[in-house]
N, C-alpha and C positions, 0 to 999 in steps of 0.2 A: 724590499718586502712590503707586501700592501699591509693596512690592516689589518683585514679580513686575515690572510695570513697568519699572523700574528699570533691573533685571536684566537685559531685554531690549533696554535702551536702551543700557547698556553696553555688550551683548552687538555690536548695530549700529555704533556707532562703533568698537569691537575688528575687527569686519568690514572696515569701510572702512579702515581705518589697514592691516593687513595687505594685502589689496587693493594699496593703492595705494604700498607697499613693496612688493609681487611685481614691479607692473606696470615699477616702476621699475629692482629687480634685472634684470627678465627682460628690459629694454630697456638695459643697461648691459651685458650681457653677449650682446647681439645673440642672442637666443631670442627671435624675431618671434612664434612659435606663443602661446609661457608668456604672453608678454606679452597678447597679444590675448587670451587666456585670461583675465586679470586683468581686464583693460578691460571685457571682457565682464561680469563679475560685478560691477562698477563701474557700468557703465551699469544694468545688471537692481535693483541695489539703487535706485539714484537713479528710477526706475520704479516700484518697488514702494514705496518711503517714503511716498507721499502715500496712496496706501492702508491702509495700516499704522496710520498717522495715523488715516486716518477711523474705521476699524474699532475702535479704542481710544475715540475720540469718541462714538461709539456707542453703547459697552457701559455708559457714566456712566447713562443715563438708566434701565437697569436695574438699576444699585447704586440708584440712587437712592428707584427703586419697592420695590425690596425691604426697606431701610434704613422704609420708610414702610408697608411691612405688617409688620415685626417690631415696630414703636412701635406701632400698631393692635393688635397682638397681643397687647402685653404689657400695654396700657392693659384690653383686654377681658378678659386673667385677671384684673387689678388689681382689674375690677370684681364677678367673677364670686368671688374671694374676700372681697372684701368685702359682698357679699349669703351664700354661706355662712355668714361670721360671725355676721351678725346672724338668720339662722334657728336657728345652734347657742341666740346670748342667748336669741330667744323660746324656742325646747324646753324650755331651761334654766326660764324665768320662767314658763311653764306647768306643767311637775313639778312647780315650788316650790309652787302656788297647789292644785295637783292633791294633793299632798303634805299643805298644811296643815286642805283639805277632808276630805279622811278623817282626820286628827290628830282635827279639832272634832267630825267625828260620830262616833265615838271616844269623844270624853269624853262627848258629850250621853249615852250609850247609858247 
């Protein structure tokens, strides 16, 4: 669970707990209005929760693809600088051969 997650799930039960402290003030102190008022956003969240839910369930399967193109990606630099290396070795082993070619015909002269 990220964070962010987290944070929002606090954030929901911080809702409901106030909520249903309003409902109860606002029905202790006979405000029929305040009260229904609470109730209302009591019911609306218990309504929306299972959605909330899904749409979080959801979102996994695109961390998941992503988390799986950045291992692809980093495997395909991995690869892509290990063939630059070994093109720098051959340069290198060819100068040296290119190198000791003109040295010998050099001396033969």
């Amino acid at each position: 669970m990220t964070s962010r997650s987290r944070l929002w799930r606090v954030a929901g039960v911080a809702f409901l707990f106030i909520n249903l402290a309003g409902a109860i003030y606002a029905g202790v102190t006979e405000d029929w209005t305040h009260a229904a008022v609470h109730i209302g956003l009591l019911i609306g969240a218990y309504v929306a929760w299972p959605f909330a839910s899904r749409a979080a369930r959801e979102d996994e399967p695109e961390v998941q693809l992503a988390d799986q193109r950045v291992e692809y990606l980093q495997q395909s630099v991995d690869a892509i600088a290990l063939e630059v290396e070994r093109l720098g070795e051959a340069q290198r082993f060819a100068e040296k051969l290119r190198a000791e070619r003109v040295e010998n015909a050099e001396r033969k002269s």
